[in-house]
C-alpha positions in Angstrom: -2.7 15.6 36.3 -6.2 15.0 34.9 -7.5 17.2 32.5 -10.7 18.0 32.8 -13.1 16.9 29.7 -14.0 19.6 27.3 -17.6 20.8 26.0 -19.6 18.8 23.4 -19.1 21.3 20.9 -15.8 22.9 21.8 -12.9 21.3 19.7 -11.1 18.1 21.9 -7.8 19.5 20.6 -6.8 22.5 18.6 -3.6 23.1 17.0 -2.5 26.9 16.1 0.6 27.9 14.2 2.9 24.9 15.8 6.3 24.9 14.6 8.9 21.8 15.3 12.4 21.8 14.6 15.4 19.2 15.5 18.6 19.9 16.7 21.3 18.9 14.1 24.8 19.7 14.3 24.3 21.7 11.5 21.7 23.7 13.6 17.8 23.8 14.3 16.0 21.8 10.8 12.4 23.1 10.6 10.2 20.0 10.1 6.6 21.5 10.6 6.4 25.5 10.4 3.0 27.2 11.3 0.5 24.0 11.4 -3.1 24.8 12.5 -5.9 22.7 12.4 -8.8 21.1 14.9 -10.7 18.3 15.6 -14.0 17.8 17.4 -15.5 14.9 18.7 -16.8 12.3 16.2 -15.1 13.7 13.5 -11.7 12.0 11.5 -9.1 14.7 9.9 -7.3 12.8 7.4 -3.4 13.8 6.7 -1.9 13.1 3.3 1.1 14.3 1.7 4.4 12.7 0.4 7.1 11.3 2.5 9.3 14.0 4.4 5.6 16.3 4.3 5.7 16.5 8.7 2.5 14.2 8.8 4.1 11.9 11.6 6.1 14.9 13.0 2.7 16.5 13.3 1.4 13.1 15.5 4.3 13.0 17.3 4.5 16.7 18.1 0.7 16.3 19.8 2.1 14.2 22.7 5.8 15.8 22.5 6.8 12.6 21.6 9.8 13.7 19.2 13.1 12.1 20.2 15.9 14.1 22.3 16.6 16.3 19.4 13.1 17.1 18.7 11.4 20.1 20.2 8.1 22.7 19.6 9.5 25.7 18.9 6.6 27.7 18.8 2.8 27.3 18.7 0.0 25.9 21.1 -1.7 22.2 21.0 -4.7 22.6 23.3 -6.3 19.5 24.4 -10.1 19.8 26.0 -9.1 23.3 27.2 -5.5 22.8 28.3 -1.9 24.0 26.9 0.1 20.6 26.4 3.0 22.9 25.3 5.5 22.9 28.3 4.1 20.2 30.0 6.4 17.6 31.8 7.5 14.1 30.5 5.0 12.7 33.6 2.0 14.8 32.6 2.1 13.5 29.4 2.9 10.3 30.4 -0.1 9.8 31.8 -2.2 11.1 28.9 -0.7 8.9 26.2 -2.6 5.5 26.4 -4.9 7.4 28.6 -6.6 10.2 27.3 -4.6 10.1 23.7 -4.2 7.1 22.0 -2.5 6.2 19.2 -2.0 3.3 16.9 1.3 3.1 14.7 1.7 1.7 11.2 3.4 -1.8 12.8 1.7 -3.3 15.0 4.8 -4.9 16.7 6.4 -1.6 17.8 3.5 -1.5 20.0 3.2 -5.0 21.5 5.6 -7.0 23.5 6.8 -10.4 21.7 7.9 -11.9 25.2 4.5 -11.3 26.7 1.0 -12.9 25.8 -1.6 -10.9 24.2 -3.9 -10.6 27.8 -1.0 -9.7 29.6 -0.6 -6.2 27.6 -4.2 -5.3 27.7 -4.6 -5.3 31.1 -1.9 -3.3 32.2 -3.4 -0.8 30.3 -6.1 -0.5 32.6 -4.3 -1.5 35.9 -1.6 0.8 35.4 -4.1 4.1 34.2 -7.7 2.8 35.8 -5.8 1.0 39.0 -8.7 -2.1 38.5 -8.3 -5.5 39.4 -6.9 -8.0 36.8 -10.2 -9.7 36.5 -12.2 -6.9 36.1 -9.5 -5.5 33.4 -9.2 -8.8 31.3 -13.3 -8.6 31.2 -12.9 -5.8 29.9 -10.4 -6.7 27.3 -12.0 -9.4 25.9 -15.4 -7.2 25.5 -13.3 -4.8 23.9 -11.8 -7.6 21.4 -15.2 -8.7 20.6 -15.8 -5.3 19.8 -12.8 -5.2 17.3 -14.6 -8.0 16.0 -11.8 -9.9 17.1 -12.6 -14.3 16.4 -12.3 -16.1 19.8 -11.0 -13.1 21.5 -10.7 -15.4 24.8 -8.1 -17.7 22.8 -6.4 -14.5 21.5 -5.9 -13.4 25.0 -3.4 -16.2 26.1 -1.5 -16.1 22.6 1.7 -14.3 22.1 1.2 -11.7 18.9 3.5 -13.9 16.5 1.1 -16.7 17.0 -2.0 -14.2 15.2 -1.6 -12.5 12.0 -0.7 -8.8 10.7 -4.7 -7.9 10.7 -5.7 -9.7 14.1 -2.2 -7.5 15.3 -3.5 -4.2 14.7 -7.1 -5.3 15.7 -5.4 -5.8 19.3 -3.3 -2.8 19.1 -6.7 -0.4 18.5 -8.1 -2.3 20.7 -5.7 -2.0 23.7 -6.0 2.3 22.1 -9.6 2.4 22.8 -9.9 0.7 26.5 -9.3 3.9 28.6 -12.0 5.4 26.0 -9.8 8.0 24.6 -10.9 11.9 23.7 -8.0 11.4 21.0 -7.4 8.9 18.8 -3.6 9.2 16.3 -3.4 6.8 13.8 0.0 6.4 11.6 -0.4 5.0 8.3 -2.8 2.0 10.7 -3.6 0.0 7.6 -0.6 0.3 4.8 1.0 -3.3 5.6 -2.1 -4.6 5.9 -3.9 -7.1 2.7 -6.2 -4.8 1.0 -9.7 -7.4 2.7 -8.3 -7.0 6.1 -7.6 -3.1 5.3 -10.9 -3.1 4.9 -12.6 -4.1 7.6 -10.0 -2.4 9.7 -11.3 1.3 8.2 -15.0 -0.4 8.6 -14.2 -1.0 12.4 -12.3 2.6 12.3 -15.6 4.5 11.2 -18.1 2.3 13.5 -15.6 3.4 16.5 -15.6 7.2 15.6 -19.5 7.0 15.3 -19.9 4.5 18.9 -17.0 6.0 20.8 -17.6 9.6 20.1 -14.1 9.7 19.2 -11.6 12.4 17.7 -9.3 11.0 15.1 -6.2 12.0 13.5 -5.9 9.8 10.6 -2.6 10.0 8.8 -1.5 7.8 5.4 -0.4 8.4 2.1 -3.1 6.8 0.2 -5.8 9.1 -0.8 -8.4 6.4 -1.3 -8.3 5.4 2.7 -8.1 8.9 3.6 -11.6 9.0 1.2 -13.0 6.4 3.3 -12.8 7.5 6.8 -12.3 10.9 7.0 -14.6 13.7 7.4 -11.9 16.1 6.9 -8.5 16.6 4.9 -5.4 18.3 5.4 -3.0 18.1 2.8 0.3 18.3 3.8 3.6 19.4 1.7 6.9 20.5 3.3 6.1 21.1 6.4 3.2 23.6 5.7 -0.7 22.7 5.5 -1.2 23.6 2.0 -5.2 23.0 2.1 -8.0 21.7 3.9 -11.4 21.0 3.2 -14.2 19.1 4.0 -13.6 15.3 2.4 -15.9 15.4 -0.2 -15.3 18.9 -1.3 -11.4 18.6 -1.5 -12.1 15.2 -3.6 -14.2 17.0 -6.1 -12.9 20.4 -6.0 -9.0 20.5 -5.2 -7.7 23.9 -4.9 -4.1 24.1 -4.2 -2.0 22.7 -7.0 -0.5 20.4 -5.0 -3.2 18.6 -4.0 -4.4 18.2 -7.8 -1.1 17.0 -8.7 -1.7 14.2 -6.0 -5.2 13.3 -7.6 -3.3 12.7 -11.1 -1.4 10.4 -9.4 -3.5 7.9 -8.5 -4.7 4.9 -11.1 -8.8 4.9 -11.0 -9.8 1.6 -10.8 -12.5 1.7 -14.2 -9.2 3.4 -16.4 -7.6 0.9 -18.3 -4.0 0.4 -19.7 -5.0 2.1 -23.4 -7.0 4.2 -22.1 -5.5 6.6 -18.9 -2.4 8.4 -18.3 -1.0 9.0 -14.8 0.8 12.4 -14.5 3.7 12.6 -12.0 5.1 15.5 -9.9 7.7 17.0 -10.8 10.8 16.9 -9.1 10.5 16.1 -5.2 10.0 17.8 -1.7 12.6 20.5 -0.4 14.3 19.1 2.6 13.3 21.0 5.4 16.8 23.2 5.4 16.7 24.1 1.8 13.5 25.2 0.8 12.5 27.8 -1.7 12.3 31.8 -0.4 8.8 32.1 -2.0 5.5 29.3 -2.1 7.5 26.1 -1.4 5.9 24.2 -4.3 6.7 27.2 -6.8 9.4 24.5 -7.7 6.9 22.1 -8.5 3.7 24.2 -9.9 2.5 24.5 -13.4 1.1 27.9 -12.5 4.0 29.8 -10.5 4.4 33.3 -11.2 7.4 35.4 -10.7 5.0 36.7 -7.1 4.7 32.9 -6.1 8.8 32.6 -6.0 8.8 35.9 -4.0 6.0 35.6 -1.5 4.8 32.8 0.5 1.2 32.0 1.3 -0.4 31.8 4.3 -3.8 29.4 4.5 -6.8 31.3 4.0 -10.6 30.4 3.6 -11.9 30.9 -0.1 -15.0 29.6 0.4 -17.4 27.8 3.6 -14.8 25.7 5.0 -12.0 25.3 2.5 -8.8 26.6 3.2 -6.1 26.8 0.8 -2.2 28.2 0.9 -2.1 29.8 -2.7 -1.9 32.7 -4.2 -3.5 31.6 -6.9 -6.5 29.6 -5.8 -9.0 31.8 -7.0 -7.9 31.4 -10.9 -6.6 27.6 -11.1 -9.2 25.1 -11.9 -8.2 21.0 -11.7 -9.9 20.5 -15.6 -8.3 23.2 -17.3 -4.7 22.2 -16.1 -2.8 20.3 -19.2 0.2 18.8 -19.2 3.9 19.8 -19.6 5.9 17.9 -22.0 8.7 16.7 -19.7 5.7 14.7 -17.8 4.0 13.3 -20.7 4.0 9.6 -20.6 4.2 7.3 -23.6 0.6 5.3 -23.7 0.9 1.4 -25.2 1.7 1.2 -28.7 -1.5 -0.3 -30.6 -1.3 -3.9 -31.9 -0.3 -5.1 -35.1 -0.3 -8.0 -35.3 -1.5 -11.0 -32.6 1.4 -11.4 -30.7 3.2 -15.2 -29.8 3.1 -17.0 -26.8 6.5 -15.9 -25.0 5.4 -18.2 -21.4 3.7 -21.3 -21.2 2.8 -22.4 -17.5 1.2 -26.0 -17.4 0.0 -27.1 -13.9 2.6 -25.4 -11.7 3.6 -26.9 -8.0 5.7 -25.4 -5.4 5.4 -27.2 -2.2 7.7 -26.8 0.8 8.3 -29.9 3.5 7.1 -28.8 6.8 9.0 -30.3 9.5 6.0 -31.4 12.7 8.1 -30.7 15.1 8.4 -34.8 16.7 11.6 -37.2 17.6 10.6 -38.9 14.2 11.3 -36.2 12.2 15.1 -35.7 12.9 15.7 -39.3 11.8 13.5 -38.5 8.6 10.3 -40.8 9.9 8.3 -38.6 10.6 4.9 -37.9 8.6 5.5 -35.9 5.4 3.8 -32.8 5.3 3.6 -29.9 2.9 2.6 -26.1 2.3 1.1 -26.2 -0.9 2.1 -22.5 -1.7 1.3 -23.2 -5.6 -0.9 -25.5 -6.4 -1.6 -26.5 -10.1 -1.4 -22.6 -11.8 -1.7 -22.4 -15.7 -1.7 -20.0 -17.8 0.2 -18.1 -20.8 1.4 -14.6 -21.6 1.7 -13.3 -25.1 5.0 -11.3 -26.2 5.0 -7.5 -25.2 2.3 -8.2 -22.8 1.6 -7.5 -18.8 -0.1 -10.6 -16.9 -0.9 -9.0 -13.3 -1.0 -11.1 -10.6 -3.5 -10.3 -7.0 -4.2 -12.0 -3.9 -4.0 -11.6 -0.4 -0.9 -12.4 1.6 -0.1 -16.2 1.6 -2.1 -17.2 -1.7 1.0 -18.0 -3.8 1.9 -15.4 -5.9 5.7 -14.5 -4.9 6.3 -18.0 -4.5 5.1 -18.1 -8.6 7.3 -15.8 -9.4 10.2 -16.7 -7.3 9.7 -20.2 -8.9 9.7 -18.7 -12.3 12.8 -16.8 -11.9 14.5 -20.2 -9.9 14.8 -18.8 -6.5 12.2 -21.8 -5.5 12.3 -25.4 -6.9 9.3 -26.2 -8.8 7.8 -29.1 -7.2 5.6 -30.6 -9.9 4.2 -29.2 -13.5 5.6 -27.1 -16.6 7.2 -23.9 -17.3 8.4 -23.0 -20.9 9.8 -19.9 -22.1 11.4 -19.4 -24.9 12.1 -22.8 -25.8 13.8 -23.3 -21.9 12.5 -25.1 -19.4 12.1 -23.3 -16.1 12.7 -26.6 -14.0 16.0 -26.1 -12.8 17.4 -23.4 -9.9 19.0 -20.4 -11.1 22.3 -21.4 -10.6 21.9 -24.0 -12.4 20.6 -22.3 -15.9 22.0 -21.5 -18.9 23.8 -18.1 -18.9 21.2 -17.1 -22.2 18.2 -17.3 -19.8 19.3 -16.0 -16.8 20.0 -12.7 -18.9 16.5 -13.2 -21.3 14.5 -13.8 -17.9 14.8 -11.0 -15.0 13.2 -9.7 -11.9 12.5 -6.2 -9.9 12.0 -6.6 -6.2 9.6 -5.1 -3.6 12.6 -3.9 -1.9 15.6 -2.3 -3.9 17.4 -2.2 -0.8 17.6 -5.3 -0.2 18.9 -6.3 -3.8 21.9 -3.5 -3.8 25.3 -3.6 -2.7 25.6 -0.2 -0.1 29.5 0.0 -0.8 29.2 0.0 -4.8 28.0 3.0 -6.8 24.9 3.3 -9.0 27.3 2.7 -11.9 29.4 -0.3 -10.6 26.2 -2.5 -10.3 24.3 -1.6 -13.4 27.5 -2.5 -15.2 27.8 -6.2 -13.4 25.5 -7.7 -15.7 26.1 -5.8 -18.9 29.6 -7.4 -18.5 28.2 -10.7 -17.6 26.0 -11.7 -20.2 28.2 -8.9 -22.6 25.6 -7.2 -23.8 28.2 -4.7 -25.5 31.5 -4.4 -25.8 34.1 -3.2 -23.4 34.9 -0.2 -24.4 31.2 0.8 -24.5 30.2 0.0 -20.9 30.2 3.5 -19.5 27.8 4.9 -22.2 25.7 1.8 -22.0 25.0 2.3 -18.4 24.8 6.5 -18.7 22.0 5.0 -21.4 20.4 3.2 -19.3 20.6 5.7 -15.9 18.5 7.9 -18.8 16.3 5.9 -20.0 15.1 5.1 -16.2 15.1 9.6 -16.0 18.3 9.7 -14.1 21.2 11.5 -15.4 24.8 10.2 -15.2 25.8 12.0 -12.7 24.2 9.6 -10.5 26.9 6.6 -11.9 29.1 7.5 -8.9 26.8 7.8 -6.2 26.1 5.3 -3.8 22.6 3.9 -2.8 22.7 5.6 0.7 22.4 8.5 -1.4 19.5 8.1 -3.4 15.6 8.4 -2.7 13.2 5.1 -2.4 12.2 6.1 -5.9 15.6 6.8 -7.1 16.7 3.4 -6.3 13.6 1.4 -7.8 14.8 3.1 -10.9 18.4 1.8 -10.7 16.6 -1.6 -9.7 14.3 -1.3 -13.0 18.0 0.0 -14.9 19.6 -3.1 -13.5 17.0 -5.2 -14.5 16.8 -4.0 -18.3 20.1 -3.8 -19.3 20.7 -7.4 -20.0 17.7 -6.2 -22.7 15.5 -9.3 -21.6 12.6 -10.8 -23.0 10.4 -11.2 -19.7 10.6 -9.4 -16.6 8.9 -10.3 -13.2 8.1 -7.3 -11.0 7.1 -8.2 -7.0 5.7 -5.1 -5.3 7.7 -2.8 -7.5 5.7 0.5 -6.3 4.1 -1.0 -3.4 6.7 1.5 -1.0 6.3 4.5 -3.0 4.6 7.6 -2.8 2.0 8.1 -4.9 3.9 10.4 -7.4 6.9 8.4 -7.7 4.7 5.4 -8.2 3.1 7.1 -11.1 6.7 7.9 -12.6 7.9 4.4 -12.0 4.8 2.7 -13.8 4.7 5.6 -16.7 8.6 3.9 -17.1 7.8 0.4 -16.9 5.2 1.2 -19.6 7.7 3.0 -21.7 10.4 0.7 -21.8 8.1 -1.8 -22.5 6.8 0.4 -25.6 10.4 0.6 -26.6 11.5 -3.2 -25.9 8.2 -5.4 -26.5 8.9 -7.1 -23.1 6.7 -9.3 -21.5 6.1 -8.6 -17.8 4.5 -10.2 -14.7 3.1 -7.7 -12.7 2.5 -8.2 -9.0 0.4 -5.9 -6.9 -2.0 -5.4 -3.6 -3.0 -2.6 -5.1 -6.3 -3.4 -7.7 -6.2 -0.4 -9.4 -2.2 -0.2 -10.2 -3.1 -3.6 -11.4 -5.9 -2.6 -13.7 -3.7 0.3 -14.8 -0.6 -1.6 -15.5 -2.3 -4.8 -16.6 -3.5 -6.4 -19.9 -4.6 -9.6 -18.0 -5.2 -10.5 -14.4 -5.4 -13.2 -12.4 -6.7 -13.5 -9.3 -5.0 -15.9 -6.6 -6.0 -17.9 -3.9 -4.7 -20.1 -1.4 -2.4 -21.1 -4.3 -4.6 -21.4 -6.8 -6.2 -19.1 -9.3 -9.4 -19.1 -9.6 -10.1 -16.3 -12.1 -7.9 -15.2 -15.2 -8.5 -13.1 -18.3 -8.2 -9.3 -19.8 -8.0 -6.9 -17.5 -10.9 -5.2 -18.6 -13.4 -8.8 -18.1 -12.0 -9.1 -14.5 -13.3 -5.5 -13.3 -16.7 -5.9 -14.5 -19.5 -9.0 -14.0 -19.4 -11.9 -14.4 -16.5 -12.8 -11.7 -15.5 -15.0 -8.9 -17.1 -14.7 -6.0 -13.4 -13.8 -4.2 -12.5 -11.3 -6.9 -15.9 -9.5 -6.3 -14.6 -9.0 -2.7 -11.5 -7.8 -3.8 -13.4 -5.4 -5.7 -15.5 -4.2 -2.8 -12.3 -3.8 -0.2 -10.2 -1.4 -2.4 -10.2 2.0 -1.0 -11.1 4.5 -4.4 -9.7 8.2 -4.1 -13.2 9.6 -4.5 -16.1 9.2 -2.1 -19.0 10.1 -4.7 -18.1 6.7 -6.0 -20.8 4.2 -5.0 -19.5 0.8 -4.0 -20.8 -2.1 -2.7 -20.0 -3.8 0.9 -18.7 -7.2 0.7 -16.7 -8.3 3.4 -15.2 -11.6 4.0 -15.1 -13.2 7.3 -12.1 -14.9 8.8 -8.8 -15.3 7.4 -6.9 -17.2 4.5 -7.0 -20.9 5.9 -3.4 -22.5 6.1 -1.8 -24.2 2.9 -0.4 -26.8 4.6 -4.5 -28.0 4.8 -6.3 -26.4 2.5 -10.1 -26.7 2.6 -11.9 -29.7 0.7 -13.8 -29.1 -2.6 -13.7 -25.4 -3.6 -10.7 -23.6 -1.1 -12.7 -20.2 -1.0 -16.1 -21.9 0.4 -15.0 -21.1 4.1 -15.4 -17.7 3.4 -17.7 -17.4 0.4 -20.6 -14.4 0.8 -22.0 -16.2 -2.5 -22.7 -19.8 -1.4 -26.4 -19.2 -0.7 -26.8 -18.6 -4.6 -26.6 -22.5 -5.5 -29.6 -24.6 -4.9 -27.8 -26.7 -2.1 -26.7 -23.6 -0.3 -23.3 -24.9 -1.3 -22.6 -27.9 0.1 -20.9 -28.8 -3.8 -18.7 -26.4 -2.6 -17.3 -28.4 0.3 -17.0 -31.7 -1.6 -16.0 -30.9 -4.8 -13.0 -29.1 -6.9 -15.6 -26.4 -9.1 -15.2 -26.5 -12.7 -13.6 -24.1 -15.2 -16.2 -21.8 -16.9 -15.6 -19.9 -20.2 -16.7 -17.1 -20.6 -15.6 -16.0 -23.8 -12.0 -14.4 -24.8 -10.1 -16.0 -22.4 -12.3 -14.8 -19.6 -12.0 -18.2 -17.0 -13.8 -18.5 -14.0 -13.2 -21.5 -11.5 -16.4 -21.4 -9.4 -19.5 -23.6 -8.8 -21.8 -20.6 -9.1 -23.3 -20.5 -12.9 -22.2 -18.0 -15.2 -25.6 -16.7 -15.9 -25.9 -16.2 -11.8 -22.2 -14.5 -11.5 -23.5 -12.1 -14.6 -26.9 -10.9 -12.8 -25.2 -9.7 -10.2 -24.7 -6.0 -9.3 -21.2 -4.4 -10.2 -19.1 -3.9 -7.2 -18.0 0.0 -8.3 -20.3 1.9 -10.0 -18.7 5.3 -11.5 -20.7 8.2 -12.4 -20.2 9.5 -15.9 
C-alpha cells in the first residue's frame, strides 16, 4: 500500500502518547509510556538519554519493528497522514527501505558479508522501484559519489570487509537514501566510528537533510553530536520524554534536572585536569517494572519535594517551544544548582615537589610479519614484510602523572600499550620502568613487575571470569603477588569494592549481574589492588554512558590522588583526554608526531593532524565557534607507510611551505621545540603553526 505524500508544512510523522511494552513471563514491562513528539521535513530531532532511556525502542516502535514480544500498546505514529498503528507485517514491509529508512549503529547488521557491495544496492531499487540492474547500479554509484564515497565504482564490486568501518556506514546511508526516503532513523550512526570519519559522516548527515529535504530521527548518547546535527532535542529518561527544545535553547537553557545533570557530565574540551570537576548522576535508571510512584527521577533530583515523589509530570510548554516534564521547572535554574557531598569529586593534589621519571620509552618498535599470501611463504622464502604498528615512539612520564594517548584507529596506540604491559613483543628500542626492562613477554617477567605494572581494558567483559564472583577475582591477585596477609583478604577486597563506590555486598555477585559501569569498576578494583606503580587504561570509558563515565574518571582521579600512580590514558574521545590528561600525545600511523602538556596541545602552535583532530570533535554546545578542517581519505596502511613525512597524503597545511610541500614527500620532518616539553614533528615552521587561527574558540 502506498501512502500518499503529505503537505510541505504538515509534519512527515507525528507521534502522540505511544506506549510500548514486552511480554515477559513475568507480565507486560513498560519500555516507553506516553512518548509524543514530531518531525517535519528538513528538520533532525536528536534523542539522548542513558542506556535503558527507550531511545531505540522509540525507532523501533516507528516501523513496529520490536521483536515477537514487543508490541504498541497504545498511542498513534502517523506517517504523511496515515495510522501505521495496526498495520500488517507486508504494509510495513514495504515502507521500511522505502519510504522509512534507517541506518543502525553497525554497519554490518545491515550489509551482507557473502554478497558484494553493488549487489546490495541494487536490490534496493529492483525489489521497491522494479528498475533494471543497469539503471539501478547508475544510480548507486551516483548516490556513492554523493556520500562522497572514493572510487565508488571500485567500491561497488568489493565485499564490505574489504572497506573500512567509515566507508561501511557511508554505503549503509547510502543504500538508506536511494528510494529518497520521507523518514530517515538513525541509531547511534557514528559511535564506533574514529572521531575524523565521525565527522564527515554528521557533515554528509546535515548536507543530506538540507539536499534531500529529509526528516530525521537522530538517536546517540553523546550530546556533542546530538549539538551538531540536530535542530531539535528530546531528552529521554525511563521511558518518558522529560524535555524538548529547540537545540540551541535546550544547550543554553536546560530545564528539567535531568537534562542539566547530563550537561555536568560531559568534559569541555578548554577545562583542564586542575581546573574542572565532572559531577555524576546519582544512582541509575529505574528498570522499566520498578519505577518510582511519583516523577521517575525524584530518585535522582537535587530538587525533589515530598509533591515530586507523589505526583508525576506530564510535558508541558513553559515557554515558545520548550517543553519540559517537571514540576518544578519554573523555579530550578542550571547555575544556581551546587553540589551534594556524596558527588563531590577529589580534584589533583597540587605539586610539591618535581616529580621522577617513573617510564622511560627510547625508540619503541612493534612490527608484526605479514604473511603475502605465495607458495614461498609456507616454506619461509617468501619476501619479508611487516606492519609497522609502532614505529620509533619516545617519550617519558613523571611519577603520579597521566600521559594520554589519541589517534585514529590503526595509528599504534593499543599496540604501545599492549607492548608495554608484554601482550606484544617489542620489536626494536627501549622500555624502562622502574629499573625493569619492558623487553620480555609477560609470562616471562618477574612476579614484582607484573604486580608494579597493570592494565584496564576497553572491555571488562572480556577480562572477567562469568562463573566467579566480584570477590573471587579481585582476590586472585591480592593472593598472587600477597599484597596482605591471609587472613586479611576479605577486608582487603571489601576495601577495595569501596574505594571503586561499591559496597560489599557486591563480593558475591557475579558479573552477569552487574551494570557496564559496575563492572569497569571491579576492572579498575582488580587493577589496583596489587597497589601498582603504573597503570595502562585502553578505552576505559569509551562504552559508558556519559554519567557513569564521569564517575569512573572522578575515580581514576581519586585513586590516583590517594596512590601517586602513574597512568597511560587512552581515549577517542579529545576532551576525556584533555580532562583526564597532564600530557598528550598525538599518534599517527605509528608514530607521534606531537607530545607535551595537555594544556600546549589544545591551543596553537600544533601539528597540522592534531589541528584536525581538534576540528572533528563534536562539543556539547553549538554557540561554540569551531573551525572546519576535514581530512580527505583514510589512514594509509602500515605495512607501507608513506615516504618523508607519513601525514603528507592528507595534510590540509602543505600549501603553507614555500615548495607547496614537496619536503614533505621526501623527507622525515624534524623535531621542533617549542618550549616546556611542547614537541612538534612537522616541516611547517613554528612561527607559521603559531599564526594560525585556534581550532575552538569559547566564549567567555
Amino acid at each position: 500500500m502506498e501512502l500518499p505524500k503529505g503537505k510541505h508544512n504538515e509534519p512527515v510523522v507525528r507521534v502522540q502518547n505511544l506506549a510500548i511494552a514486552y511480554e515477559t513471563h513475568g507480565g507486560d514491562v513498560n519500555a516507553v509510556r506516553d512518548v509524543s513528539f514530531e518531525i517535519h521535513r528538513g528538520e533532525t530531532l536528536g534523542l539522548v538519554g542513558e542506556s535503558g532511556c527507550g531511545k531505540s525502542t522509540v525507532a523501533y516502535g516507528l516501523v513496529n519493528y520490536l521483536g515477537r514480544n514487543g508490541k504498541i500498546v497504545h498511542g498513534e505514529i502517523i506517517f504523511q497522514g496515515e495510522s501505521l498503528v495496526g498495520r500488517s507485517p507486508e504494509e510495513l514491509r514495504r515502507l521500511r527501505g522505502d519510504q522509512i529508512a534507517m541506518v543502525y549503529q553497525d554497519p554490518m547488521t545491515s550489509l551482507n558479508p557473502v554478497l558484494r557491495v553493488g549487489q546490495q544496492m541494487t536490490e534496493v531499487l529492483t525489489v521497491h522501484r522494479g528498475i533494471s540492474e543497469d539503471a539501478a547500479r547508475a544510480r548507486c554509484v551516483e548516490m556513492l559519489h554523493r556520500v562522497y564515497m572514493p572510487d565508488p565504482e571500485a567500491v561497488m564490486g568489493r565485499y564490505p570487509h574489504q572497506i573500512s568501518g567509515g566507508q561501511q556506514q557511508r554505503v549503509v546511508i547510502a543504500m538508506a537514501l536511494l528510494n529518497n526516503p520521507a523518514l530517515l532513523v538513525m541509531d547511534e550512526p557514528t559511535t564506533a566510528l574514529d572521531v575524523t570519519v565521525e565527522a564527515a559522516v554528521l557533515d554528509l548527515i546535515a548536507d543530506l537533510r538540507r539536499d534531500f529535504d529529509t526528516a530525521i530521527l537522530f538517536i546517540s548518547h553523546n550530546l556533542g553530536v546530538v549539538a551538531r546535527v540536530s535542530s531539535r532535542v528530546g531528552v529521554m529518561y525511563a521511558g518518558e520524554m522529560v524535555e524538548q527544545a529547540p537545540v540551541r535553547e535546550i544547550f543554553a537553557h536546560p530545564r528539567h534536572p535531568y537534562t542539566q545533570g547530563l550537561m555536568r557530565c560531559v568534559p569541555r574540551l578548554g577545562a583542564d585536569k586542575a581546573g574542572s570537576v565532572l559531577y555524576p548522576i546519582r544512582g541509575r535508571v529505574p528498570a522499566p517494572n520498578h519505577l518510582p510512584p511519583g516523577c521517575v527521577f525524584e530518585p535522582r533530583c537535587d530538587y525533589a519535594t515530598e509533591h515530586c515523589r507523589q505526583e508525576r509530570p506530564a510535558l508541558r510548554q513553559i515557554s515558545n517551544r520548550h517543553m519540559v516534564s517537571c514540576l518544578r521547572a519554573e523555579h530550578i535554574r542550571a547555575s544556581e544548582w551546587r553540589p551534594t557531598e556524596d558527588i563531590i569529586p577529589l580534584l589533583p593534589a597540587a605539586d610539591a615537589a618535581e616529580p621522577e621519571t617513573i617510564l622511560n620509552v627510547d625508540g619503541l618498535r612493534t612490527y608484526y610479519r605479514q604473511s603475502g599470501g605465495s607458495p614461498l611463504d609456507l616454506i619461509g622464502l617468501g619476501k619479508k614484510r611487516y606492519v609497522r604498528a609502532v614505529d620509533g615512539v619516545s617519550f617519558t612520564i613523571p611519577q603520579g602523572k597521566t600521559l594520554g594517548v589519541v589517534g585514529e584507529s590503526g595509528c599504534g596506540k593499543s599496540t604501545l600499550i599492549k607492548t608495554l604491559i608484554g601482550l606484544e613483543p617489542m620489536t626494536g628500542g627501549e622500555a624502562q620502568f622502574l629499573g625493569f626492562d619492558l623487553e620480555k613477554k609477560a609470562s616471562q617477567r618477574d612476579m614484582g613487575l607484573i604486580r608494579e605494572l597493570q592494565m584496564v581494558f576497553q572491555n571488562p567483559d572480556a577480562t572477567m571470569n562469568p562463573s566467579y564472583s566480584v570477590g573471587t577475582q579481585i582476590e586472585r591477585p591480592l593472593r598472587r603477588f600477597k599484597v596482605v596477609p591471609t587472613n586479611q583478604v576479605h577486608a582487603e577486597v571489601v576495601r577495595l569494592l569501596r574505594a571503586v563506590k561499591l559496597d560489599e555486598h557486591y563480593y558475591d555477585r557475579r558479573p552477569r549481574q552487574l551494570s557496564g559501569g559496575e563492572k569497569q569498576r571491579v576492572g579498575i578494583a582488580r587493577a589496583f589492588a596489587g597497589r601498582p606503580d603504573l597503570v595502562l587504561c585502553d578505552e576505559p570509558v569509551s562504552a559508558l554512558d556519559v554519567s557513569v563515565q564521569a564517575a569512573v574518571l572522578n575515580l581514576l582521579l581519586e585513586i590516583q590522588r590517594e596512590q601517586g600512580t602513574t597512568m597511560i590514558f587512552i581515549a577517542h574521545d579529545l576532551s576525556v583526554v584533555r580532562f583526564f590528561s597532564d600530557y598528550v600525545a598525538v599518534m599517527y600511523l605509528g608514530q607521534i608526531v606531537e607530545i607535551g602538556p595537555a594544556e600546549a596541545i589544545y591551543a596553537p602552535p600544533y601539528h597540522p593532524y592534531t589541528e584536525s583532530l581538534l576540528a572533528a570533535v563534536p562539543i556539547p554546545d553549538p554557540s561554540v565557534a569551531q573551525q572546519h578542517i576535514r581530512l580527505e581519505g583514510s589512514v594509509p596502511s602500515p605495512l607501507n607507510p608513506p615516504s618523508g613525512c607519513r601525514f603528507h597524503t592528507r595534510c590540509p597545511r602543505r600549501q603553507l611551505l614555500p615548495d607547496g610541500g614537496a619536503i614533505c614527500e621526501r623527507e622525515v620532518p624534524p623535531m621542533q621545540d617549542a618550549g616546556d616539553g611542547h614537541q612538534i614533528h612537522c616541516h611547517i615552521p613554528l612561527e607559521t603553526l603559531h599564526d594560525l587561527e585556534p581550532v575552538v574558540t569559547i566564549a567567555a
